[in-house]
C-alpha positions in Angstrom: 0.0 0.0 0.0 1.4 3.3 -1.0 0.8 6.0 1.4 2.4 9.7 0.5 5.7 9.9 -2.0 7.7 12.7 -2.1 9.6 13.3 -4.9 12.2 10.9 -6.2 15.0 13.0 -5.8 18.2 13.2 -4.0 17.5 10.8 -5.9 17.3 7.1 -6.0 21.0 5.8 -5.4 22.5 3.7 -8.4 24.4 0.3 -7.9 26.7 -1.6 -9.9 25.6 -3.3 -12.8 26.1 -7.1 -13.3 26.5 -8.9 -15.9 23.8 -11.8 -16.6 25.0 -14.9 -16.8 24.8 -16.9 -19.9 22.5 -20.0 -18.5 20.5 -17.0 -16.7 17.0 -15.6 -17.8 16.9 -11.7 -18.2 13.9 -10.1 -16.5 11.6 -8.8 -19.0 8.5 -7.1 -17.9 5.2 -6.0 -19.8 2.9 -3.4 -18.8 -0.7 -3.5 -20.4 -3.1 -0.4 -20.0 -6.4 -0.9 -19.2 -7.3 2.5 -18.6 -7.6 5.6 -16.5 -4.0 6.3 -17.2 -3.1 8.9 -19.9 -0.1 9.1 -22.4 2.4 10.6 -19.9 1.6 8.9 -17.3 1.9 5.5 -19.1 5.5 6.7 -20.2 6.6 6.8 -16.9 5.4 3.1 -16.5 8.7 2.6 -19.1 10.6 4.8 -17.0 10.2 2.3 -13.5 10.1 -0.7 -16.1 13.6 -0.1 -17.5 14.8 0.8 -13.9 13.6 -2.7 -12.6 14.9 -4.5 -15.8 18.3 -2.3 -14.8 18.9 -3.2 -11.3 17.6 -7.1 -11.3 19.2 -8.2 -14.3 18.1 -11.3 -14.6 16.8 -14.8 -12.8 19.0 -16.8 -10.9 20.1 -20.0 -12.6 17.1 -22.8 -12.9 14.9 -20.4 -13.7 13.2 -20.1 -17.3 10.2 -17.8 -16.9 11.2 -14.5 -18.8 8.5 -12.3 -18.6 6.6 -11.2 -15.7 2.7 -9.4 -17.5 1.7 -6.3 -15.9 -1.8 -4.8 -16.0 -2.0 -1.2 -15.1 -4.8 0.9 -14.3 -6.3 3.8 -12.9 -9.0 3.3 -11.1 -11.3 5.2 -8.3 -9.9 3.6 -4.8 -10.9 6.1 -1.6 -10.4 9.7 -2.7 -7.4 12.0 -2.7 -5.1 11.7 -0.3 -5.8 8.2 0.9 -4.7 4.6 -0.6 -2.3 6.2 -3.8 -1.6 2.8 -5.1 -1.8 -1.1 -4.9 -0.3 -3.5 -6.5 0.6 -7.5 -6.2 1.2 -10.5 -8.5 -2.6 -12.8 -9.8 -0.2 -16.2 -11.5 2.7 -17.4 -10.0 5.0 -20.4 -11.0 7.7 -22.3 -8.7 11.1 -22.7 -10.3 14.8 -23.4 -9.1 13.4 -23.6 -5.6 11.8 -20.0 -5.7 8.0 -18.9 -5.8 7.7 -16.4 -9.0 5.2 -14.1 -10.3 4.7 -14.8 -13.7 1.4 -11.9 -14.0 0.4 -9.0 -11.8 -1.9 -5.8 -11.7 -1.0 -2.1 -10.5 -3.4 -0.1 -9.8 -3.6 3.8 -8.8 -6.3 6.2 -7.3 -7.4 8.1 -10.2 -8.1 10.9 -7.5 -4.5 11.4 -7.1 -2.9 10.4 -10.1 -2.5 14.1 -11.7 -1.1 15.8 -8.5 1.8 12.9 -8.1 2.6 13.1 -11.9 3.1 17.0 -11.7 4.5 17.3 -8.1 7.0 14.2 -9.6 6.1 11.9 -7.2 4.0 9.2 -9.7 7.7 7.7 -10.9 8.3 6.5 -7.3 4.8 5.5 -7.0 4.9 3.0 -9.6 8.4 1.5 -8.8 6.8 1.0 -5.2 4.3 -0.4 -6.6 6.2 -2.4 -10.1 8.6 -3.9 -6.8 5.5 -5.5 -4.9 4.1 -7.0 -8.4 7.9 -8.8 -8.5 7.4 -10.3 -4.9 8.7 -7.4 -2.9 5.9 -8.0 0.8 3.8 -9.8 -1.9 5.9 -13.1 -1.9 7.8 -13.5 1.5 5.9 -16.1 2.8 5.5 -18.0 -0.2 9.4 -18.3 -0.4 10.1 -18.5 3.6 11.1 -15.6 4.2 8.8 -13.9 6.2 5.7 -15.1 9.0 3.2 -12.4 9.3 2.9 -11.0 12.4 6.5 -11.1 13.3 7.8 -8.2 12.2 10.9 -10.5 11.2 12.6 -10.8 7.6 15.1 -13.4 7.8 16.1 -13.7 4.0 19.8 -14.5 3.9 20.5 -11.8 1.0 18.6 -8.7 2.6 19.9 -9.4 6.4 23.5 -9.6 5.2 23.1 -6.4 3.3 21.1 -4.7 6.4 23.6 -5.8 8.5 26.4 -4.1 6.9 24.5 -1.3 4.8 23.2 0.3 8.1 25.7 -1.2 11.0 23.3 -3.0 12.5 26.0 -6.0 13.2 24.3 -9.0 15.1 20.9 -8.2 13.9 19.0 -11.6 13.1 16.2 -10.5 11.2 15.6 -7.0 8.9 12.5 -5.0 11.0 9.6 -5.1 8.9 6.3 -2.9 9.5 3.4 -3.9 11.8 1.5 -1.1 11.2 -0.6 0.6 8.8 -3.7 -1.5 8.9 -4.1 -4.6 5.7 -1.7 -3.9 2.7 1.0 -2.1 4.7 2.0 -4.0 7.7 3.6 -7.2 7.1 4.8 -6.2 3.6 7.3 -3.2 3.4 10.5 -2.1 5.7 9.6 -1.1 9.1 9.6 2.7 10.1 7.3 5.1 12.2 3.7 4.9 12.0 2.4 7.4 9.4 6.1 8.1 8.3 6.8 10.3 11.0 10.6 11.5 12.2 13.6 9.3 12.0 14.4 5.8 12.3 17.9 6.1 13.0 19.1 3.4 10.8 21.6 5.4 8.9 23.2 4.0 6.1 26.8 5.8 4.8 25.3 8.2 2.9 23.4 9.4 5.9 20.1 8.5 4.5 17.4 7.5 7.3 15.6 4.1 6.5 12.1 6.3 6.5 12.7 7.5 3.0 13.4 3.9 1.9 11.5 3.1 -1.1 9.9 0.0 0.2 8.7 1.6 3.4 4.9 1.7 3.9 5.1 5.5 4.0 7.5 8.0 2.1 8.1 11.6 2.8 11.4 13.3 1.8 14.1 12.2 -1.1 13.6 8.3 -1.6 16.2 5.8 -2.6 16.7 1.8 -3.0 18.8 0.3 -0.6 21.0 -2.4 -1.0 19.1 -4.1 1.7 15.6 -4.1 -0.6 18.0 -5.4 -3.6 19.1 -8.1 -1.1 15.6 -9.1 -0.7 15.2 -9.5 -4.7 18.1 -12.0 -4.4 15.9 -13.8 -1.9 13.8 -13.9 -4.2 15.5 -15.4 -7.3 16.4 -12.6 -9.2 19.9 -11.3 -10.0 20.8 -7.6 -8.7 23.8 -5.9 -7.8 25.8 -6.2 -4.5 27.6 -3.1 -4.5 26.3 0.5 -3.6 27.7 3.6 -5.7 27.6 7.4 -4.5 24.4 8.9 -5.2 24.7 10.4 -8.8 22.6 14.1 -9.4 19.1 13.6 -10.5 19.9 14.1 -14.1 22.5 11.4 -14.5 19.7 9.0 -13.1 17.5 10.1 -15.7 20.6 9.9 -18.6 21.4 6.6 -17.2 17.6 5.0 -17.7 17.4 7.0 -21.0 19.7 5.5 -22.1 19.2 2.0 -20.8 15.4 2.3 -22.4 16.9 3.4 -25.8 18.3 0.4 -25.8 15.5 -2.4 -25.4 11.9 -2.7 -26.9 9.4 -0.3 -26.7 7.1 -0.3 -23.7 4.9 -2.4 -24.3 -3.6 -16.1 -8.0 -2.8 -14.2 -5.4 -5.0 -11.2 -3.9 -3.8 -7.5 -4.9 -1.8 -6.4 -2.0 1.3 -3.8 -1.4 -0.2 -0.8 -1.0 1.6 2.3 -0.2 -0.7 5.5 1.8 0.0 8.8 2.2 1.5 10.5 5.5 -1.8 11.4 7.6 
């Protein structure tokens, strides 16, 4: 569940690209319209695709599936201001020991789907979202990661990466939210209830985990810690391991320009992974 997003600036931090290995599947992912969304909005869709197809670069070896469908929508959900997006996987598959999404469906409030696309906050919005459909909150239990109600993540990948990303040496598990009411808790990064203040886990580039992209709230700039890309991993895909300096906003943009100019044009399991805004 998606609940406020600033603006993805300051901005999202890049990583190291890896190269997919040969017997590896490359993560290809569709996005079908189905309304509600208009021509500039559905070209940020390609935007968040490319970024995804960018920093998981592929599926870990023994797995074939190569395309994970997306249906996109906007629809009327509870009003301005309220639920901005939702989003989870409908079809899965199991392969090479992992539970997969092979279809899913994003869906955002038409009610505030103008003001987050000229405030700049929609792109953030639907990688929040985009991330869930892949099995980000969605797909933990499926895979063993994750028992509701604990508030314990205890992937291998993401605790090794939380662990050294924000010094939290002899940590067992990764804090994930309890709060938030159905679609929040149990499915994003814990921080404060309603996004308010500080967590004070502070990675090195003295970013606060409350403006983590796979929180259940956002306010501030937003970025993708190695700790969510660690998660990924848990998950079967193939990200990147190392963390670069946070590049200006414009050499994000030049970097998925150009990454987008390079591929094709854009082209069961309950909806879940909503993101709210800060009340």
């Amino acid at each position: 569940m998606l609940r406020s997003l600033s603006t993805l600036c300051a901005p999202l931090a890049l990583v190291a690209c890896l190269a997919v290995p040969a017997s590896a599947t490359p993560l290809d992912i569709v996005v079908n319209f189905n309304g509600g969304l208009t021509a500039s909005q559905q070209s940020i869709f390609a935007t968040a695709e490319t970024f995804w197809e960018t920093q998981l670069v592929g599926y870990q070896v023994g797995i074939s599936l190569s395309t994970v469908t997306i249906d996109a929508e906007g629809i009327a959900i509870d009003g301005s201001g309220g639920t901005l997006g939702q989003a989870g996987p409908r079809s899965l598959t199991s392969q090479g020991g992992f539970v997969l999404a092979r279809t899913g469906q994003m869906q955002f409030d038409t009610a505030d789907l103008t003001l987050l696309e000229s405030s700049g906050r929609l792109l953030g919005t639907i990688l929040h979202e985009m991330a869930h459909v892949l099995g980000f909150g969605t797909l933990w239990n499926l895979n063993g990661l994750y028992t509701d109600g604990t508030g314990q993540y205890t992937g291998g990948e993401a605790l090794a990466a939380w662990v050294t990303e924000f010094n939290e040496f002899g940590a067992t598990s990764v804090p994930v939210e309890l709060g938030g009411g159905s679609g929040t808790r149990d499915g994003h990064w814990n921080e404060n209830d309603g996004g308010g203040g500080s967590t004070g886990f502070v990675d090195a580039f003295g970013r606060d985990m409350r403006d983590e992209l796979m929180t259940g709230w956002i306010s501030g700039s937003t970025f993708v810690s190695q700790t969510t890309l660690g998660a990924f991993r848990d998950l079967g895909f193939l990200a990147p391991a190392t963390a670069l300096p946070e590049p200006a906003l414009g050499a994000l943009w030049a970097i998925l320009a150009f990454a987008f100019a390079r591929r094709k044009p854009l082209g069961a399991v309950s909806v879940g992974g909503r993101r709210r805004a800060i009340q």
